[in-house]
Short mmCIF file of the C-alpha atoms (twelve columns), coordinates in Angstrom:
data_MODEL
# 
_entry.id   MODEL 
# 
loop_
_atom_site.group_PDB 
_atom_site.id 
_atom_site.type_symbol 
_atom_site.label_atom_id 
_atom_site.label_alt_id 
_atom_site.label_comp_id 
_atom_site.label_asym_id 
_atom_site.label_seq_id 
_atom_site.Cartn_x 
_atom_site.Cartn_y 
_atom_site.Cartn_z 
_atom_site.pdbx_PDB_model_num 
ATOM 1   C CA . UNK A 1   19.701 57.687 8.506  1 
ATOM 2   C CA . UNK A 2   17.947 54.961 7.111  1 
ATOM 3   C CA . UNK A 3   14.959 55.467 5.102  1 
ATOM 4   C CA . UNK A 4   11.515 55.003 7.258  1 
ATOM 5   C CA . UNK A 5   13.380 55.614 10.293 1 
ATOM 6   C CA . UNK A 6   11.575 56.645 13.028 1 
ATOM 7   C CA . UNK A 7   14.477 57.979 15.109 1 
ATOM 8   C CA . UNK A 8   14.889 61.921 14.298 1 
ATOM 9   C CA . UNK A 9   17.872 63.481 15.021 1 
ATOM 10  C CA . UNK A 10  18.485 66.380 17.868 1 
ATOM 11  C CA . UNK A 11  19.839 69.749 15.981 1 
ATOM 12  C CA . UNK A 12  23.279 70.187 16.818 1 
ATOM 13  C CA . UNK A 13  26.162 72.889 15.869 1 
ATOM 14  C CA . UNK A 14  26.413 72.150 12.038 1 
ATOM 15  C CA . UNK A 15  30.175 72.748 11.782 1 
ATOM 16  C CA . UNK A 16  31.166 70.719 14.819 1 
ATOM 17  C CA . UNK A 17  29.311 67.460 13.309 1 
ATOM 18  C CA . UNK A 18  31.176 68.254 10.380 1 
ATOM 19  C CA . UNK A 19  34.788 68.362 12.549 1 
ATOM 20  C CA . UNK A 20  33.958 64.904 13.895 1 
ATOM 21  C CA . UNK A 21  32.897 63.493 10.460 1 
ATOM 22  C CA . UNK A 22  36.004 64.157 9.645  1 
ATOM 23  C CA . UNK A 23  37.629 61.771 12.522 1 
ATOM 24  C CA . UNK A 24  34.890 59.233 12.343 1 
ATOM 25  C CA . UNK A 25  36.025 59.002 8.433  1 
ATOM 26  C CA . UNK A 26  39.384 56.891 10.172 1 
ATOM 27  C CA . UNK A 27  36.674 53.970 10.841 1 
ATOM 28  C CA . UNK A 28  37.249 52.982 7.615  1 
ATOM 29  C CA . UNK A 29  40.299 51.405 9.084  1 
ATOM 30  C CA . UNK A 30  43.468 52.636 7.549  1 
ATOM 31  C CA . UNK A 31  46.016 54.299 9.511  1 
ATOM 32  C CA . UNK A 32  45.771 57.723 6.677  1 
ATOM 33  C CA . UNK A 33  43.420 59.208 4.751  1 
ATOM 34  C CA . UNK A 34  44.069 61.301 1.095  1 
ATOM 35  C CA . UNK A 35  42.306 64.516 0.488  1 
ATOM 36  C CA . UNK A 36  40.313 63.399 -2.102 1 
ATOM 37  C CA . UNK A 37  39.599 59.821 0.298  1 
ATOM 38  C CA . UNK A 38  38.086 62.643 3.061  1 
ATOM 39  C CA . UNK A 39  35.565 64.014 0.629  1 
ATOM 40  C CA . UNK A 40  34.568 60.610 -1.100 1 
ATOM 41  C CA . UNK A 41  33.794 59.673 3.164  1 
ATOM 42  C CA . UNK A 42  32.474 62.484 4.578  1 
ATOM 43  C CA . UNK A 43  30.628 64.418 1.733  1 
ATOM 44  C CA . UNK A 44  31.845 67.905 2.274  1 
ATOM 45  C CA . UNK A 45  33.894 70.068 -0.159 1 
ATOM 46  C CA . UNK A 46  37.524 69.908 -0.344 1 
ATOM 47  C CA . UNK A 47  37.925 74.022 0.924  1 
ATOM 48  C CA . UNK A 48  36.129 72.791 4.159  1 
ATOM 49  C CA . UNK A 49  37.382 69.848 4.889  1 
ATOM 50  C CA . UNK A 50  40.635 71.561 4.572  1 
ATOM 51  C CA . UNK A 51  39.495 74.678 6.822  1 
ATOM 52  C CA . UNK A 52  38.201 71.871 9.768  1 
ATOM 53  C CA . UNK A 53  41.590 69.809 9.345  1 
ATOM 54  C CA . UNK A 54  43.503 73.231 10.197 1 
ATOM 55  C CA . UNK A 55  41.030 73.560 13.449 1 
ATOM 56  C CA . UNK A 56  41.527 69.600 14.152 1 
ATOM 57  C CA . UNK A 57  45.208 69.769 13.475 1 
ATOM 58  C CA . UNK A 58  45.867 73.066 15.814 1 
ATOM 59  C CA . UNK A 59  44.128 71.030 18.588 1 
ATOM 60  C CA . UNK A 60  45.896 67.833 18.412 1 
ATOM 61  C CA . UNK A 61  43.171 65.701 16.612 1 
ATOM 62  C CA . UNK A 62  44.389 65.117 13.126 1 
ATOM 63  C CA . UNK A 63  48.081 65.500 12.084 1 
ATOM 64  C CA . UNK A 64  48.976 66.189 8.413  1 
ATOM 65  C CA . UNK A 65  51.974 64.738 7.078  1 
ATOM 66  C CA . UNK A 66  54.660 65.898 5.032  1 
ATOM 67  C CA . UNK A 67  53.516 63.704 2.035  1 
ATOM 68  C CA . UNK A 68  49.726 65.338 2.467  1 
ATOM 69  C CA . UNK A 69  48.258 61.920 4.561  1 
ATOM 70  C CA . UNK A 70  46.533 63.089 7.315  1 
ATOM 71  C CA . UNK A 71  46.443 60.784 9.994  1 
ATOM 72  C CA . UNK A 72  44.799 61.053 13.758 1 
ATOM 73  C CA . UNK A 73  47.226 63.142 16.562 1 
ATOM 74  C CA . UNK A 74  47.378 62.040 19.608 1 
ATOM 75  C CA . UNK A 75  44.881 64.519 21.636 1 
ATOM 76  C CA . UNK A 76  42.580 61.084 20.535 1 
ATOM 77  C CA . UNK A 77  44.766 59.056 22.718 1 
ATOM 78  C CA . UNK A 78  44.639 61.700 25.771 1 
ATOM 79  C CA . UNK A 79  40.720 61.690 25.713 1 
ATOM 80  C CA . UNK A 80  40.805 58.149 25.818 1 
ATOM 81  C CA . UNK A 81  43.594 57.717 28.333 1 
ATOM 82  C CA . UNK A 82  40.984 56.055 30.793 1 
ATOM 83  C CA . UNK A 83  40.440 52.935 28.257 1 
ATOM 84  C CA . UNK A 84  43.851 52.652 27.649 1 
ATOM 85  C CA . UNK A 85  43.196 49.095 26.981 1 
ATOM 86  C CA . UNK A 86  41.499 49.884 23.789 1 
ATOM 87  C CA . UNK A 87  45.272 51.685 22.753 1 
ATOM 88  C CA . UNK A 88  47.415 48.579 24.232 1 
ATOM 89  C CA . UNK A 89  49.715 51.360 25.611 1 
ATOM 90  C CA . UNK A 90  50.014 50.250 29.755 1 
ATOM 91  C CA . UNK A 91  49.541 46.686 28.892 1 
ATOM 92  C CA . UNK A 92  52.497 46.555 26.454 1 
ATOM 93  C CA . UNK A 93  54.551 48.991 28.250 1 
ATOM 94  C CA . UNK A 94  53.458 48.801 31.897 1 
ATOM 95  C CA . UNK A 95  55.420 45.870 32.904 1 
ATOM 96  C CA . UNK A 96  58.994 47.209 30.809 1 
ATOM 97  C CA . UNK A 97  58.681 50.187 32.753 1 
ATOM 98  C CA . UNK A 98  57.640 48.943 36.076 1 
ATOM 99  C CA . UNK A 99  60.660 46.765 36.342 1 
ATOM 100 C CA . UNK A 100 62.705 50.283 35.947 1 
ATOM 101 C CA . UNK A 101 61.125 51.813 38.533 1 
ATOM 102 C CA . UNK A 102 61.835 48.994 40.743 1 
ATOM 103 C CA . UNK A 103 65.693 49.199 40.424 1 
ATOM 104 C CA . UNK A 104 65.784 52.653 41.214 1 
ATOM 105 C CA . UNK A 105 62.329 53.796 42.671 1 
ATOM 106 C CA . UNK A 106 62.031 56.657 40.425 1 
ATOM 107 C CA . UNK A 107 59.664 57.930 38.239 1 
ATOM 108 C CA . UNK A 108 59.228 56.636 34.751 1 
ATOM 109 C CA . UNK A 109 57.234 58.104 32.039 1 
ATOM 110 C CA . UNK A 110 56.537 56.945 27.721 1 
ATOM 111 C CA . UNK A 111 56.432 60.224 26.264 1 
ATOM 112 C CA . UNK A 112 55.469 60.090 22.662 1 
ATOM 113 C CA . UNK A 113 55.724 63.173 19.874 1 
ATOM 114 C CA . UNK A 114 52.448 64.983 18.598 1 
ATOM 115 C CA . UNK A 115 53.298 67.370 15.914 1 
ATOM 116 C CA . UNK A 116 55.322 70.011 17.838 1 
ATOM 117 C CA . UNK A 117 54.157 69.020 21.460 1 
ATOM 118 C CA . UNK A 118 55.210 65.624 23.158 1 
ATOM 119 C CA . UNK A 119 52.924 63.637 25.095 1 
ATOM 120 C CA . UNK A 120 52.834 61.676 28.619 1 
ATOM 121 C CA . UNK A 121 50.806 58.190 27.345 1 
ATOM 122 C CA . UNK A 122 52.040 56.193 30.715 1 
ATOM 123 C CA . UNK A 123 53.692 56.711 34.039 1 
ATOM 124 C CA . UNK A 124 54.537 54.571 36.841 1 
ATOM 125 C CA . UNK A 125 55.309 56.755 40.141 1 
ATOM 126 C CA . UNK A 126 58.012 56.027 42.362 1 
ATOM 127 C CA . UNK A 127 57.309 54.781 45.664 1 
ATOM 128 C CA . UNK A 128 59.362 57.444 47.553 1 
ATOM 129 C CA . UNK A 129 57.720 60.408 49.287 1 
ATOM 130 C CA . UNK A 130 59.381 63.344 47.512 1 
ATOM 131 C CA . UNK A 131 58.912 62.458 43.607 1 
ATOM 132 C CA . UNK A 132 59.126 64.381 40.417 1 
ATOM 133 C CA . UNK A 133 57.579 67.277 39.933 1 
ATOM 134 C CA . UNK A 134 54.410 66.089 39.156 1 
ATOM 135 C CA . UNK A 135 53.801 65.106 34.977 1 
ATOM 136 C CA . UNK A 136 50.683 63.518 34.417 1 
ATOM 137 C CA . UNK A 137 49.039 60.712 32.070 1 
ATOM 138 C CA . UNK A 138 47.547 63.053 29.233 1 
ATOM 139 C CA . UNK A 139 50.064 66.199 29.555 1 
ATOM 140 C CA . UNK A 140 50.790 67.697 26.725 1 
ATOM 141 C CA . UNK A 141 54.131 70.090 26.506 1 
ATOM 142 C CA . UNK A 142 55.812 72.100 23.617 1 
ATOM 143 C CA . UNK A 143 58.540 69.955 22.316 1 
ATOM 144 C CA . UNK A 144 61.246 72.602 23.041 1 
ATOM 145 C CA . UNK A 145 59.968 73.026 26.518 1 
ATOM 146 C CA . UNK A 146 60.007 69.352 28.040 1 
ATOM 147 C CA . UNK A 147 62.767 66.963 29.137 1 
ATOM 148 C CA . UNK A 148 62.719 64.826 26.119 1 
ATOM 149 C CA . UNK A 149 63.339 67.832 24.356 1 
ATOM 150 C CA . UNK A 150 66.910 66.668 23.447 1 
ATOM 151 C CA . UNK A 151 65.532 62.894 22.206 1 
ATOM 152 C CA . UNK A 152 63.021 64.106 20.004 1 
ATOM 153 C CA . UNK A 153 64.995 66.628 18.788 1 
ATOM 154 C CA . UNK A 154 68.208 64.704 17.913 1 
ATOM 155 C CA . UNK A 155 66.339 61.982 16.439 1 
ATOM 156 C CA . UNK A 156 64.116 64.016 14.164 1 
ATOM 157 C CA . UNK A 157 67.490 65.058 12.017 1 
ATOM 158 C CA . UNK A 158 67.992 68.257 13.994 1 
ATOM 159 C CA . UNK A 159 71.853 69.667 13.038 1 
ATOM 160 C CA . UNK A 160 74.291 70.082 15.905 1 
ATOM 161 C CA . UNK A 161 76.980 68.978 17.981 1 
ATOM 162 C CA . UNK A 162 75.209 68.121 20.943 1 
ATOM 163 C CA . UNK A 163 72.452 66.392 18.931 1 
ATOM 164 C CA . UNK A 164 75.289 64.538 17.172 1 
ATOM 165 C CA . UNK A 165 76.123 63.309 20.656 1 
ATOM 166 C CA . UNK A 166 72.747 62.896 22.119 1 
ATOM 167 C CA . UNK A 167 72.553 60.462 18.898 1 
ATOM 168 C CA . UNK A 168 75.535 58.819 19.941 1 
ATOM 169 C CA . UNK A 169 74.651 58.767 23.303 1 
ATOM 170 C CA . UNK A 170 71.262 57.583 23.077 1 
ATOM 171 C CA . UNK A 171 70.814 59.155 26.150 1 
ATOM 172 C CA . UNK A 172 70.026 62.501 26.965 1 
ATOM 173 C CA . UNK A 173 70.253 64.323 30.615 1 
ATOM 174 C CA . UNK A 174 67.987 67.387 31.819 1 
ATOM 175 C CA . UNK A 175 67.660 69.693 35.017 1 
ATOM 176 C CA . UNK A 176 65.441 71.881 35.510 1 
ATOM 177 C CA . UNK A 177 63.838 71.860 31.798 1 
ATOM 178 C CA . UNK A 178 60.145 71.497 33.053 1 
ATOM 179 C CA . UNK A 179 59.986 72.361 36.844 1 
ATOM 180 C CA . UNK A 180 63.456 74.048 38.862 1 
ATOM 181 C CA . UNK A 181 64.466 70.886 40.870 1 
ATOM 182 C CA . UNK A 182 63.966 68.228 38.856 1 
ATOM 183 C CA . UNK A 183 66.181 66.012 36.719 1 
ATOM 184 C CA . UNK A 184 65.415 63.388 34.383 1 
ATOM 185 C CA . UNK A 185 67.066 61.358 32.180 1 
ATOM 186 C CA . UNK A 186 65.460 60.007 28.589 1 
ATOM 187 C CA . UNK A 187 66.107 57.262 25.965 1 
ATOM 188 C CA . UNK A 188 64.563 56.860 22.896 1 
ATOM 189 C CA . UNK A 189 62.371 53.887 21.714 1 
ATOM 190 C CA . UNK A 190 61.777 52.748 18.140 1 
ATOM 191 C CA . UNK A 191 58.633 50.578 16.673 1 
ATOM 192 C CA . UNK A 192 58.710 47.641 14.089 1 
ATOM 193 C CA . UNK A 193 60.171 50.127 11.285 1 
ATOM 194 C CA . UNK A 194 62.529 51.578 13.838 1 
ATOM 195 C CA . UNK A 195 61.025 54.966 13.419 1 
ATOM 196 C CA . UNK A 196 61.117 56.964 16.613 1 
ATOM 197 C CA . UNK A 197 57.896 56.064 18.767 1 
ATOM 198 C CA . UNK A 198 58.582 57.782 21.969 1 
ATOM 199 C CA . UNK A 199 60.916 58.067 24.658 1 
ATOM 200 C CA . UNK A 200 61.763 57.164 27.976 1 
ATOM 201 C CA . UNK A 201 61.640 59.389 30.926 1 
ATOM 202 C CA . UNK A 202 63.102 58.342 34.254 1 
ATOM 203 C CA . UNK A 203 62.911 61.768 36.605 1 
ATOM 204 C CA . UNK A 204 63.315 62.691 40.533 1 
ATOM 205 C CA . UNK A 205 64.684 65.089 42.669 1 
ATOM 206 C CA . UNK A 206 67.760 67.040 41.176 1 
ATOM 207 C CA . UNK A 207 69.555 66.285 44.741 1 
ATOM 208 C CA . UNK A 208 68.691 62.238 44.248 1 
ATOM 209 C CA . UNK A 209 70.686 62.843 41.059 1 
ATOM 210 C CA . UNK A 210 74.399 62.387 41.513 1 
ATOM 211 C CA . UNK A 211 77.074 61.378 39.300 1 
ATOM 212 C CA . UNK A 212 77.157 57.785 40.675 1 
ATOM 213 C CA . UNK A 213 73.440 57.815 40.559 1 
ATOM 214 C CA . UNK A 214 73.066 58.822 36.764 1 
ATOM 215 C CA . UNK A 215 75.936 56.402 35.739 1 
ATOM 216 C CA . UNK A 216 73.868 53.415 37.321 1 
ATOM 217 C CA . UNK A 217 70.553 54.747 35.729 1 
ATOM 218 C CA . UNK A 218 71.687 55.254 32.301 1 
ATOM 219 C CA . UNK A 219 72.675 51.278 31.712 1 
ATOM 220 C CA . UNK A 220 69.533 50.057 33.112 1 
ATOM 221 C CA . UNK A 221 67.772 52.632 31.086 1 
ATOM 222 C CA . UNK A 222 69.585 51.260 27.748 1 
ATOM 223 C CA . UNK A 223 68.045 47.531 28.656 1 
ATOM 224 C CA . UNK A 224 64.546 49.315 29.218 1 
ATOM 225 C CA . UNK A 225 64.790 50.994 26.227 1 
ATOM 226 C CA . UNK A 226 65.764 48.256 23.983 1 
ATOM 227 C CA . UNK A 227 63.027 45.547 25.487 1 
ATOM 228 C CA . UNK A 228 60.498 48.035 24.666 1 
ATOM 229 C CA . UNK A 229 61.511 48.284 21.545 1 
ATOM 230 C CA . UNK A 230 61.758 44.818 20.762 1 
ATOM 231 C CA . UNK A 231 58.139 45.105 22.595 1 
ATOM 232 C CA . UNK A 232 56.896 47.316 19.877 1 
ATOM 233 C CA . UNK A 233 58.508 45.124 16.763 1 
ATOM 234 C CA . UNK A 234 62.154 46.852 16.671 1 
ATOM 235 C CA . UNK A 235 65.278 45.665 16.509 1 
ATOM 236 C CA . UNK A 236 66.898 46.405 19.554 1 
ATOM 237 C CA . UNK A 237 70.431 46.111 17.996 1 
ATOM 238 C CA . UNK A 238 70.212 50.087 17.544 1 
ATOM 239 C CA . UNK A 239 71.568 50.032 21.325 1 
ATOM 240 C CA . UNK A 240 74.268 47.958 20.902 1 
ATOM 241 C CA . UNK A 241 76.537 50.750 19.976 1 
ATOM 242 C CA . UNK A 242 75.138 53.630 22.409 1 
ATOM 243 C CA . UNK A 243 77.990 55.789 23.840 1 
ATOM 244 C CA . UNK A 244 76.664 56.779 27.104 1 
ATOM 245 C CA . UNK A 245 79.440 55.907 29.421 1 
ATOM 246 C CA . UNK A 246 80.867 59.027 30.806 1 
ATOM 247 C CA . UNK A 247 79.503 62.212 30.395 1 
ATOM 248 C CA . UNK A 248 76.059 62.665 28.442 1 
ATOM 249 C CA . UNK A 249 74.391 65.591 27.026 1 
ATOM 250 C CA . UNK A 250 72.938 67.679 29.310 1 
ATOM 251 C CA . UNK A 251 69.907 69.642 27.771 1 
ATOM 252 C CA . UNK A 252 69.924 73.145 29.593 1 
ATOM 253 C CA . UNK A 253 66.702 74.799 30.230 1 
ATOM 254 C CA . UNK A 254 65.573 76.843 26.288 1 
# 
């Protein structure tokens, strides 16, 4: 405050202004923030800005990298899922993913990783009475316990045959990972450094499933994949050698 201010400020809990100091320090507009860069900001010691990042990190605010960055997680994003104009999420992918729900009025779904959860950021419902089983905008799972388990996974480096093929593949196939009669089938999508940025979801009704089904699904699932990518800066080349004819990876319920 200003000096000769007349405005006074309300007490409040000490330690939580201190949390959100820490997360207002990202105003200063780059993308990660040093250790040393947090206490020049904010003004607190290193020990507690250290103790708060722990809290912030355990809840999904502020993600620590492996090179000591700290960046913000993606529990931001959910609490500001309503304005997701601010994040450019449904206007960049809302019309890729429409046009896949269109050729096979299913579900679709960007997931996106957050540490060791994964996160629903979109969805476009299928038209169709009986639907998935019910993921929502802002749902946050355990990234061994979702159906793009097997994506995020396989293209974080994780050793294994059936990573090796979900790699290969670029295509992934679940049933009943998340909820007993569903299946879903995921992709992965890269940004401009082709990094992994998320992945695809496309889910239903295990019964709406079949063989035929899946086959059909999977190519137009590829082209979604790879426009979205291009969307987001990548080079959609990565597809051009997907294996995912035939039989695909299933990822079994863990």
């Amino acid at each position: 405050m200003s000096k000769g201010s007349n405005i006074t400020r309300k007490p409040g809990v000490a330690s939580l202004e201190r949390g959100l100091s820490i997360l207002t320090a990202f105003e200063c507009s780059k993308d990660t923030l040093t250790l040393t860069e947090l206490f020049e900001i904010t003004g607190l010691n290193k020990s507690t800005i250290l103790r708060l990042c722990v809290s912030l990190e355990n809840l999904g605010f502020l993600k620590r990298r492996q090179d000591g960055l700290f960046q913000l997680g993606m529990s931001i994003f959910v609490l500001g899922q309503f304005h997701q104009r601010l994040f450019g999420i449904a206007d960049l992918a809302g019309p890729v993913l429409d046009r896949l729900v269109k050729a096979f009025d299913e579900s679709v779904m960007l997931m996106v990783p957050d540490n060791n959860h994964v996160v629903c950021v979109h969805k476009i419902e299928s038209s169709q009475a009986i639907r998935d089983a019910g993921i929502k905008i802002g749902d946050r799972y355990k990234i061994d316990r979702c159906a793009a388990s097997g994506i995020f996974r396989s293209f974080s480096g994780e050793a294994g045959d059936v990573f090796d093929q979900i790699r290969a593949a670029m295509i992934v196939e679940s049933r009943g990972v998340l909820f007993a009669d569903a299946a879903a089938l995921g992709c992965p999508v890269f940004d401009f450094d082709n990094n992994l940025f998320g992945a695809i979801l496309i889910s239903g009704p295990r019964n709406r499933f079949t063989a035929k089904i899946i086959e059909e699904i999977k190519g137009g699932l590829i082209e979604t994949a790879a426009e979205l990518t291009r969307e987001l800066g990548g080079d959609p080349i990565i597809y051009s050698n997907a294996r995912y004819q035939g039989v695909t990876p299933a990822l079994k319920p863990l």
